[in-house]
ROKOL-775075 format. One record per residue (C-alpha): x, y, z. Coordinates in steps of 0.05 Angstrom, whole numbers, padded with zeros to 5 digits, always signed. Example, Ala and Ser with C-alpha at 12.3 -4.5 7.8 and 13.67 -1.06 7.14 Angstrom:
<recs>
+00246-00090+00156;+00273-00021+00143;
</recs>
This chain:
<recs>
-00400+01513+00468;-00444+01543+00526;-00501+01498+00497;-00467+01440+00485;-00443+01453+00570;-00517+01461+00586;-00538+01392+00543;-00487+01356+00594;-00503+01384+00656;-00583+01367+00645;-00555+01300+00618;-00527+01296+00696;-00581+01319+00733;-00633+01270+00696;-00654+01216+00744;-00705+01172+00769;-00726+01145+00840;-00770+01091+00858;-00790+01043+00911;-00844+01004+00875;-00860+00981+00804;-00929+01012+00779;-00922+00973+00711;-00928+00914+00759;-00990+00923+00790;-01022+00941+00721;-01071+00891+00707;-01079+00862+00628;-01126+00923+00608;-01068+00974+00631;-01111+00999+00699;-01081+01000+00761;-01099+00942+00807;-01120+00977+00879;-01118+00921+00920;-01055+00900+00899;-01025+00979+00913;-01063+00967+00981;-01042+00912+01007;-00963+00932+00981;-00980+00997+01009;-00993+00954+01081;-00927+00916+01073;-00883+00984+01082;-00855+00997+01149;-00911+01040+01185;-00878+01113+01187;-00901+01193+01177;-00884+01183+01104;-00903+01105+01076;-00913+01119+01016;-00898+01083+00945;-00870+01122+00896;-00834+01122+00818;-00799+01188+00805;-00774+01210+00733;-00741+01278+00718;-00702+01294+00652;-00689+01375+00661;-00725+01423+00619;-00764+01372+00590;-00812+01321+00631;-00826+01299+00701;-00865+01237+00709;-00885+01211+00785;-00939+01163+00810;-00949+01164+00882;-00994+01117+00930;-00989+01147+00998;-01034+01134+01058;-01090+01187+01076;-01108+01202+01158;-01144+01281+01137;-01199+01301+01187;-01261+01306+01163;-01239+01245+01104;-01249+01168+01109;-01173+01132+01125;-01147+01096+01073;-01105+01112+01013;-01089+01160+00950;-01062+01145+00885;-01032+01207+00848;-01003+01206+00774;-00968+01270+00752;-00949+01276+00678;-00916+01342+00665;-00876+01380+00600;-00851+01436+00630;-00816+01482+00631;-00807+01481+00550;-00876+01456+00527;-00925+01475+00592;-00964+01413+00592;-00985+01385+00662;-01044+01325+00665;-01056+01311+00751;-01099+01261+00774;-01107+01238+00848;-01163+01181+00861;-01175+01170+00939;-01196+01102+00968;-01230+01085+01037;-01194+01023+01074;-01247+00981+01035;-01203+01001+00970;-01274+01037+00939;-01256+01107+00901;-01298+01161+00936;-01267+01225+00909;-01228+01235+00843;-01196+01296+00821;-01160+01313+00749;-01127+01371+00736;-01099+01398+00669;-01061+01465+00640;-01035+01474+00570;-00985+01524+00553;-00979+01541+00622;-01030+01547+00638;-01065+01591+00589;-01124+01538+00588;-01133+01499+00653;-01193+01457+00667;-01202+01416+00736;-01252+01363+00749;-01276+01325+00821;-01321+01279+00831;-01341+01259+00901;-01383+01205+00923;-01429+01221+00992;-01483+01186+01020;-01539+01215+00972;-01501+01203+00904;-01445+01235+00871;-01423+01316+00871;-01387+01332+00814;-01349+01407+00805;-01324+01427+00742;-01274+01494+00733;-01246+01525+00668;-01194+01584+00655;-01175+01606+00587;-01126+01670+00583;-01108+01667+00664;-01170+01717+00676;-01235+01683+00634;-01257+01634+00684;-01323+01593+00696;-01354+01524+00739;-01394+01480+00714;-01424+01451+00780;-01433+01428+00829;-01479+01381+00797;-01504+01319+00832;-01529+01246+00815;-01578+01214+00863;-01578+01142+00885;-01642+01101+00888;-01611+01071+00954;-01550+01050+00985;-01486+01084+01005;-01445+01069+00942;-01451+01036+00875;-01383+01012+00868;-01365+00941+00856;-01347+00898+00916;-01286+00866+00877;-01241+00919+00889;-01198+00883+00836;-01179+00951+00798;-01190+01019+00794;-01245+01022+00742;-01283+00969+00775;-01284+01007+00844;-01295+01067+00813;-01375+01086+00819;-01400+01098+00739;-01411+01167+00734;-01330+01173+00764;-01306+01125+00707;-01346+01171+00655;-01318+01232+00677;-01246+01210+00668;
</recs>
């Protein structure tokens, strides 16, 4: 009886929130389209918190959220950030985090991805950054909560030029420089 009172009272506090349709601004190939999140992104009433955002919970069991805030850090080019959150917990202890941040010109210049299995007995997190000499990326492993190691930071120098990223903008993985689209 007590389980069957716990099955209805998750059954309850399942939900979902959203203020914009992701699957929308999905281009044919499944990739996000960024100037299409931008220029949505543009269209909210300028606030502390603009952000578009679809929100999935079902207790004990999976939390899905994609987020596209603005980003005004010091130290960081304005523009925008696009995070996708996939988690299992707290039953399975699966979590996959990525967070890709654009300049106002809608060109990726820092990608993260972050992942833990069986919470986080194995974890692995990868950035790449792209700077005015070429990319940085920083890799960092855990295995067992105490083995730990980095791979990085390892770098990719540019012939020339402040960015190799294409000046269509028209999705992700064309604005994303090559050696960010072959890391993820």
């Amino acid at each position: 009886m007590r389980l069957l009172g716990a099955l209805l009272v998750s059954a309850l506090v399942s939900g979902c929130a959203s203020n914009y349709d992701f699957k929308a601004a999905r281009g044919q190939a499944g990739e996000l389209q960024i100037t299409r999140l931008s220029e949505d992104l543009e269209k909210l009433p300028p606030s502390d918190d603009s952000v578009l955002y679809d929100f999935t919970f079902l207790p004990l069991l999976h939390t899905n959220a994609q987020l596209c805030t603005t980003v005004e850090k010091e130290n960081m080019p304005a523009g925008f950030a696009v995070v996708d959150l996939d988690a299992w917990l707290p039953l399975f202890g699966f979590v996959h985090v990525s967070i890709d941040r654009y300049d106002e010109s809608q060109q990726l210049y820092e990608s993260k991805e972050v992942d833990s299995y069986l919470w986080g007995l194995w974890k692995s997190e990868q950035e790449v950054v792209d700077t005015r000499h070429g990319l940085r990326q920083h890799t960092e492993s855990s295995f067992l909560w105490i083995f730990q190691w980095e791979a990085g930071p390892t770098y990719v120098r540019r012939a020339s030029g402040i960015s190799t990223a294409s000046s269509s903008g028209a999705t992700s993985n064309a604005a994303r420089p090559a050696a960010i689209s072959s890391v993820n």
